[in-house]
C-alpha positions as CSV (number, residue, x, y, z in Angstrom):
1,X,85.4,92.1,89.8
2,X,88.8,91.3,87.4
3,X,89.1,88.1,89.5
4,X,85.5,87.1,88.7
5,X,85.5,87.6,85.2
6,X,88.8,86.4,84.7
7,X,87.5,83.4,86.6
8,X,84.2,83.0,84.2
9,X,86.6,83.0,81.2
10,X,88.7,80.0,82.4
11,X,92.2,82.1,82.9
12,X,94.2,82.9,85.9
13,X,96.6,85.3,86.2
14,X,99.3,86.1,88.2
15,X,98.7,88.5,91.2
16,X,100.4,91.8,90.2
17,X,98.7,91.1,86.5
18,X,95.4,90.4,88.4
19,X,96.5,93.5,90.3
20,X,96.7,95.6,87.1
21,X,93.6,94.4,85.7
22,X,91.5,95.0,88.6
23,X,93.0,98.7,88.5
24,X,91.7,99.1,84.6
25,X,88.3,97.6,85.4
26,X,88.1,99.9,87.9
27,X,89.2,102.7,85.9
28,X,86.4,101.8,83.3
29,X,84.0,101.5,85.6
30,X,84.8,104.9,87.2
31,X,84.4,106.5,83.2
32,X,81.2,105.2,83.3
33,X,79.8,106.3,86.2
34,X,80.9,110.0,85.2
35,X,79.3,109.5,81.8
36,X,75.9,107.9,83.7
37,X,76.0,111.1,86.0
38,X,76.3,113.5,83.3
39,X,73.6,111.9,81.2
40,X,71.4,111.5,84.1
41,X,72.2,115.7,84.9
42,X,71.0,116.6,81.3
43,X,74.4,117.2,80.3
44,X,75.7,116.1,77.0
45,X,78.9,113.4,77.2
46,X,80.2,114.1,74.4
47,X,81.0,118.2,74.5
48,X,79.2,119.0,78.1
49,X,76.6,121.6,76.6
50,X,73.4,121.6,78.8
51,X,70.8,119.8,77.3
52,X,66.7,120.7,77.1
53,X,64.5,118.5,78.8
54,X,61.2,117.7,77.4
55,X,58.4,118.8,80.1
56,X,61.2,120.1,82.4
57,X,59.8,123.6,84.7
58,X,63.0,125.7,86.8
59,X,62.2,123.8,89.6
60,X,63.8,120.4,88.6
């Protein structure tokens, strides 16, 4: 994904900085995906409390 983006922007890079970027895209992308799947769990990103869905019974 570094490579591509690095690509639309009109830079190269060498590999072990392409190597070190890829591993921070990766690590962003990882941060968001926890933040997606707590959001999407009803749980607040910020400090974790549980939040109240509206229209929500004990079986979902």
């Amino acid at each position: 994904m570094a490579k591509f983006l690095l690509e639309i922007e009109g830079r190269e890079l060498a590999h072990e900085d392409e190597r070190r970027v890829e591993e921070r895209v990766r690590e962003a992308m990882e941060g968001i995906h926890e933040a997606s799947v707590r959001v999407r769990y009803d749980e607040c990103p910020h400090c974790g409390e549980e939040l109240e869905r509206e229209g929500a019974t004990e079986d979902d």
